[in-house]
Structure formats: structure tokens, C-alpha cells
N, C-alpha and C positions, 0 to 999 in steps of 0.2 A: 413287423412282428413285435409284438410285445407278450411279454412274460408271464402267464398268468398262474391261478392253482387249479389243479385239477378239476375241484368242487367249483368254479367258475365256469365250467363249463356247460350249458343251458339243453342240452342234448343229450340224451341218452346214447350209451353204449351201444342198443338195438340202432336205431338210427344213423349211426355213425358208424358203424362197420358193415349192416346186414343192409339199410336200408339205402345210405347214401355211398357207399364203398368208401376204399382210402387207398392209400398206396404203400406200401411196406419197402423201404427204401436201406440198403446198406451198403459201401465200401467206403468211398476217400474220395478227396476235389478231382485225385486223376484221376481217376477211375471207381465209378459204380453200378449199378441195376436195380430200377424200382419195378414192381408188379403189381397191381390192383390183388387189394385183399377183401374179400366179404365174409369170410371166418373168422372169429376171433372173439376176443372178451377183454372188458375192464374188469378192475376189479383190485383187491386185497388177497397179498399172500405172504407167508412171512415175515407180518409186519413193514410190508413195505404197498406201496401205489404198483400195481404192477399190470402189465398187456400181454394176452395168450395171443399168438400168430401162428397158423398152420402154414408150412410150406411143403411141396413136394420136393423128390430130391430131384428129379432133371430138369425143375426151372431153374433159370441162368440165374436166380435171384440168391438160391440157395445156395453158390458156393462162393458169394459174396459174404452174408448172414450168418456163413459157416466159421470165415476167416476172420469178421469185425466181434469187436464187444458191443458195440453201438449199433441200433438201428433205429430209424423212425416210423414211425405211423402221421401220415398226413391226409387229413380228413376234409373233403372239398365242397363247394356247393352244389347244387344242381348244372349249372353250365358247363362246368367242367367233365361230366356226363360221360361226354365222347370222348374225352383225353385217356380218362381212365378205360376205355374198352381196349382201347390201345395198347395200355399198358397192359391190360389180361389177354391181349390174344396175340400179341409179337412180340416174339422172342427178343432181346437186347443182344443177343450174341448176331442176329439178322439184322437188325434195322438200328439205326440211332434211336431213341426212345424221346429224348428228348427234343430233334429236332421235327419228328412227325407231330408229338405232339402241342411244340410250341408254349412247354411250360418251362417255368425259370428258376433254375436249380438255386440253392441258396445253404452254404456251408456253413455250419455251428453246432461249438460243441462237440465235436467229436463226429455227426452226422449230415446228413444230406439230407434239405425239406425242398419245398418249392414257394416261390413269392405267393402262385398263389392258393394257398392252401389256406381254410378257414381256422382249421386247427392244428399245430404240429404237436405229437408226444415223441418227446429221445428217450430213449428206454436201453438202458445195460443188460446185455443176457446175462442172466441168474441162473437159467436150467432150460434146458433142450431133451428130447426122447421122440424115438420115432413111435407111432402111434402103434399096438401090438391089438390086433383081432382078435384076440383070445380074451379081451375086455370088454367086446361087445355082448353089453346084456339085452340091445334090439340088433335082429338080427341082419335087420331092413337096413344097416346100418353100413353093410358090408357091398350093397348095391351101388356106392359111390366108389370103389376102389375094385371094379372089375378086371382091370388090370396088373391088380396088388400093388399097386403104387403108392402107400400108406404115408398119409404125411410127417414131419417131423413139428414139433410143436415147440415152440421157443417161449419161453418165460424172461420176461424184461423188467425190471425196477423202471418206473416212471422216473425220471429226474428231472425233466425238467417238461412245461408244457408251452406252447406259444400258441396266441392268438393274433389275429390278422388286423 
């Protein structure tokens, strides 16, 4: 992995969250939990590089995300396809994550990426809120959260970005 800048990166934000997934990864060497993310946004806020992540609050991911200042986003090629379903539909509190799906964790900087990942963003939480329904000005909006399971939405400063 090498160090790159943001603006290096040849991908859109659509592409790299929505289209290709990534994985939202937070605790420590001894222990963590990643989860496939397809929500989210780059972007500027506060005068800083910064990444919006939507989490719910009973994935296992979130009371990792809850406890760290650090978290990553690692953004993968097509092949890794299948690793990532893994990580959106099995729990880490049930299965090893990492040994079904045969990626290889890699510590820095205060976060957790994986070797192989095409792009890492480490990102410092800045601002978290859980999502409130009374802000929905589409209504059709409300159809994702029929269970009122409203996600919490974490705001991270970009600090640093790696490329593969």
C-alpha cells in the first residue's frame, strides 16, 4: 500500500461505495468487525476531506465504531465481489469474518484495512446522529426502515488514503 491524495483517486464516490461496495472496518489488532457498506458519500465538510457511513445500531460493527475514533473504508475490485456478501450477511459476533472470507487484515494508523483492498480511506469520527424521520421530506423514504431501525450516520475527517 502506498500513500496517496484523495484527488488521486480515478473513481468516483458513486462507484466506490454504491456501485463496487467497501467494507467499513473499526476496533484494534485484537480485536475488530468489518461490514460491507453501499451507503455513504465523499465529500467536503468543515473544511476538511471527510466520508458519511450509515450504520444500524444491532450490527456487530457498530459497537466497535461506537468505541474507536478511527475507522476505515476499504474499497475492493470486482473479484472480491463475494468476500464482501460475507461480510453484509454474517454476523462477526457468529462466524470469523476474516477466516471465511480469506482476506488479510493489515494494521495502520490507528485502523484496520485489508492487503487486498484497491483503496483504503482512515477517517477520524468528527460527528455521529442517528437518522430522525421527521426529516424525511420523501416519504417513500421511510420504506427502508420498517422495522424503525434508523441508521446512525458517522462523519469521519479523511486523514489519510492508501492505494494498492
Amino acid at each position: 500500500m502506498k500513500e496517496i491524495n484523495i484527488r488521486e483517486i480515478r473513481k468516483s464516490a458513486v462507484e466506490l461505495i454504491s456501485d463496487g461496495w467497501g467494507l467499513v472496518t473499526a476496533g484494534t489488532e485484537e480485536k475488530f468487525n468489518t461490514m460491507t457498506v453501499s451507503w455513504g458519500a465523499l465529500g467536503e465538510i468543515w473544511g476538511k476531506d471527510a466520508a458519511f457511513v450509515f450504520i444500524r445500531p444491532q450490527r456487530y460493527t457498530f459497537e466497535f465504531i461506537e468505541k474507536e475514533e478511527v475507522f476505515t473504508l476499504a474499497f475492493f475490485s470486482e473479484e472480491y465481489k463475494d468476500a464482501l456478501k460475507i461480510c453484509g450477511s454474517k454476523s462477526g459476533r457468529d462466524i470469523d469474518k476474516i477466516a471465511a472470507t480469506g482476506l488479510t487484515p493489515v494494521f495502520t494508523d490507528g485502523g484496520v484495512t485489508f492487503e487486498e483492498a484497491e483503496y483504503t480511506l482512515v477517517c477520524r469520527k468528527m460527528a455521529s446522529q442517528f437518522i430522525d424521520p421527521a426529516g424525511f421530506e420523501d416519504k417513500d423514504i421511510e420504506k427502508n426502515y420498517s422495522s424503525g431501525d434508523y441508521h446512525k450516520v458517522y462523519i469521519g475527517e479523511i486523514l489519510k488514503v492508501y492505494a494498492k
